[in-house]
MARTITI-218727 format. One record per residue (C-alpha): x, y, z. Coordinates in steps of 0.02 Angstrom, whole numbers, plus 50000, padded with zeros to 5 digits. Example, Ala and Ser with C-alpha at 12.3 -4.5 7.8 and 13.67 -1.06 7.14 Angstrom:
BEGIN
506154977550390/506844994750357/
//
This chain:
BEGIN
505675051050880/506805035050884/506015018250824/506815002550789/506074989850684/505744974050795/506984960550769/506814948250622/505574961850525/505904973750382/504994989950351/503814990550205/502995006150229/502575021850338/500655027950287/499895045950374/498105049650393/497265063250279/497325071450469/497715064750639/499125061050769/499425043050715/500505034850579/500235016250515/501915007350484/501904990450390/503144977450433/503684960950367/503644947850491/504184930250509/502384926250585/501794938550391/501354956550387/500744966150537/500164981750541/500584992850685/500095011750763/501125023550817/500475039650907/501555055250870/500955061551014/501735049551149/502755039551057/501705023151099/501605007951004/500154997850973/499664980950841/497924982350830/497774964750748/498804950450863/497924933050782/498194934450594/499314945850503/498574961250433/498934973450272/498714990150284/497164996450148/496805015150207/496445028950334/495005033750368/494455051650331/494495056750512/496035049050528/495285038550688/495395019350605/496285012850487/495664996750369/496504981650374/496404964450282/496754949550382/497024934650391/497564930950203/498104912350206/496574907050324/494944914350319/495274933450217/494364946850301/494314965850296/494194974650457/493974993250527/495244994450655/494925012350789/496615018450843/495865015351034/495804996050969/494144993750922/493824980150766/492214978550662/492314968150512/491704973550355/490384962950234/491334965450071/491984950350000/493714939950041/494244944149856/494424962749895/496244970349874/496134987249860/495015001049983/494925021249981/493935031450057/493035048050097/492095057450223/490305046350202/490685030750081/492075020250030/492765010349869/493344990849864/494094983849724/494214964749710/494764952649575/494104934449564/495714926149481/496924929549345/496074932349194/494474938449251/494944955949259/494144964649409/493024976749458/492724991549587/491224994849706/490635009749831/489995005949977/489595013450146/489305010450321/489954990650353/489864987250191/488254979450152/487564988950049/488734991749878/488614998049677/489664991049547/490495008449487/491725000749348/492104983749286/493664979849140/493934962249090/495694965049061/496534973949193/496644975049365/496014991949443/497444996849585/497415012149696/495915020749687/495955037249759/494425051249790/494745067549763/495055080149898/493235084549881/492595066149846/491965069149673/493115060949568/494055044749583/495725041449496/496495024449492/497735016649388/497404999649263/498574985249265/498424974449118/497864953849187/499224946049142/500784935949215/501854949149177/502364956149349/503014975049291/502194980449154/501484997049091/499735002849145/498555018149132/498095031049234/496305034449246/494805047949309/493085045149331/491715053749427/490935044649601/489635038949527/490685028749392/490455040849243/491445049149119/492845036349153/494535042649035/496205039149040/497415052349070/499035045949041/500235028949032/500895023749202/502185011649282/500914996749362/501354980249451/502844989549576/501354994249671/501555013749664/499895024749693/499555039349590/499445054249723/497965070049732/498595086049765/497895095549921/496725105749795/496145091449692/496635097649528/498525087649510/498735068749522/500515064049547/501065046549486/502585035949424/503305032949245/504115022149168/505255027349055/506055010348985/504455000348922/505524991748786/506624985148911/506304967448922/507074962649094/506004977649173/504684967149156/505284955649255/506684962149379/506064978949483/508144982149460/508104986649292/506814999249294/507135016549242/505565028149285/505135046149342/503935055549439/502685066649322/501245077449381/499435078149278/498315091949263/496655084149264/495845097549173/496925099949043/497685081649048/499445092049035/500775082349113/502695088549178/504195078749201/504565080449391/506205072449389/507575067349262/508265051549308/509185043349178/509585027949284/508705019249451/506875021249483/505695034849609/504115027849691/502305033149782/502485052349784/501715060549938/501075077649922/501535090450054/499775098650159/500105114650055/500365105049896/502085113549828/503215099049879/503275079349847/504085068749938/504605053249859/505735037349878/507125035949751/508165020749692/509805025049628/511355011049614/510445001049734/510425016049861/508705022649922/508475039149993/507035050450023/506745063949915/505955079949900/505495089749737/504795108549740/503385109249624/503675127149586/505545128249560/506005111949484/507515108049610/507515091549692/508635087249833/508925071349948/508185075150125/509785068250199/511435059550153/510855042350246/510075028250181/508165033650219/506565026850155/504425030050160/503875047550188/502415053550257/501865069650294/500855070950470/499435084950476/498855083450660/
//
C-alpha cells in the first residue's frame, strides 16, 4: 500500500488500533503536527482535525475514534475524533498530556508546570466526571497503559527535572490506584511506552544501558539502550536484545504475543526490527531504511 509523506512533512509515527481497519500516522508539518487516518481497507486518506494541529493520544478500544489534543499554542483542547469525522471535545483540563484507555473508562495524566510533579485521573464518558488515581511530586507520569483485561495500569515515572534523557521507573498499579510498585528502571524523556503483551502478564519497555554517560542526558545520539521484557508476577525481567552501540525504541507486541517489533538506531541508520520472544533471534525486517511498526488486527 504506497504512501508518500506530503511535501514539506516528516513522519513521526504510525499508531494501530487495539482492533480495526484504520491506522493513525503523525506527521510534522510546517503549519505543526497533524494527525491523519488511513483506512487499510481502501487506501483513503483523511485529517480529521483541519483548524489547529493535533497530537495523536490513543485509540479507542473499539478502534472507531481516536483522541486527539489540539490546538496547543492557542486554546489546548482534547478531542474524540470518529474515523467517519465526527469531533466531541472532552472536559478534562488543557494541562493534560498523556490519555489511555479501555473498554468503559479512560486515564488523563496532566502536569501543571515544571516542578510540580503531576498526577493521573480516570474518567469516563466526556470526561466530566474524574478520580485522582495517583499523584508524585517529583516525576512526571508518561504512558499509562491498562492491561489487556483493564485491571491494572502500568506507566513509567520521569523524574521533574530539566534534564531531557534521564533514567525513570517502570511502574504497576491496580485501576483503582492501589498497590502502586515499581517494577524495574527504565529509559524516560525519549518518549518510549512500555508495551502489554496480548495476555496481560509481560510489559515490554526500553533500557538504558549507559546511565553514567553524561552526554546521554542530553544528546538522544549517545544513547546506548535495549529492549527487556517484565514478568509482572514475578517482576523477572530478560534482556531482549544485545546492543552494545545505538539505541531500540516503543516495542509493539505482535496479536499472538511471540514477536516484537521494534525501531532500532544503529550508526545513525534506523530500521525496523523484529525479535522472537521464544527463540531469542532478532532480525531486520528489511535491508532499507524503514521506521514505526504497527501491527493491524482488523
Amino acid at each position: 500500500m504506497p504512501f508518500s509523506v506530503p511535501a514539506n512533512c516528516g513522519l513521526l509515527d504510525i499508531v494501530s488500533p487495539p482492533v480495526g481497519r484504520f491506522l493513525a500516522i503523525e506527521l510534522s508539518c510546517p503549519n505543526g503536527q497533524t494527525v491523519l487516518f488511513l483506512d487499510t481497507n481502501t487506501a483513503g486518506l483523511t485529517q480529521p482535525v483541519r483548524d489547529s494541529d493535533s497530537h495523536f493520544l490513543a485509540w479507542a478500544a473499539d478502534g472507531t475514534a481516536a483522541y486527539l489534543k489540539i490546538d496547543s499554542l492557542g486554546t489546548p483542547g482534547v478531542v474524540r475524533v470518529s474515523t467517519d469525522g465526527s469531533r466531541d471535545p472532552l472536559a478534562i483540563p488543557e494541562f493534560t498530556y498523556d490519555l489511555a484507555t479501555s473498554q468503559d473508562a479512560f486515564t488523563f495524566t496532566l502536569s501543571r508546570g515544571l516542578g510540580q510533579g503531576s498526577e493521573l485521573h480516570l474518567a469516563n464518558g466526556n470526561g466530566r466526571r474524574s478520580q485522582l488515581l495517583y499523584a508524585d511530586p517529583d516525576h512526571y507520569v508518561s504512558f499509562a497503559r491498562f492491561s489487556p483485561n483493564g485491571t491494572q495500569i502500568a506507566f513509567l515515572k520521569i523524574p521533574d527535572t530539566q534534564t531531557p534523557f534521564t533514567v525513570g521507573e517502570l511502574w504497576v498499579m491496580s485501576r483503582d490506584g492501589s498497590n502502586a510498585r515499581k517494577l524495574a528502571d527504565a529509559d524516560a524523556g525519549h518518549g518510549y511506552a512500555a508495551n502489554w503483551s496480548p495476555e496481560g502478564k509481560r510489559i515490554a519497555f526500553v533500557v538504558r544501558e549507559n546511565p553514567a554517560e553524561a552526554q546521554a542526558d542530553r544528546l538522544s545520539e549517545a544513547l546506548l539502550s535495549n529492549l527487556y521484557v517484565v514478568d509482572v508476577e514475578t517482576d523477572t525481567s530478560v534482556q531482549i536484545t544485545h546492543l552494545e552501540s545505538g539505541r531500540v525504541e516503543t516495542p509493539h507486541w505482535s496479536p499472538e504475543g511471540n514477536l516484537l517489533a521494534f525501531n532500532a538506531v544503529i550508526n545513525d541508520r534506523m530500521a525496523v526490527q523484529v525479535a522472537d520472544i521464544e527463540t531469542g533471534e532478532v532480525h531486520a525486517l528489511n535491508a532499507e531504511l524503514a521506521c514505526c511498526p504497527a501491527w493491524l488486527r482488523k
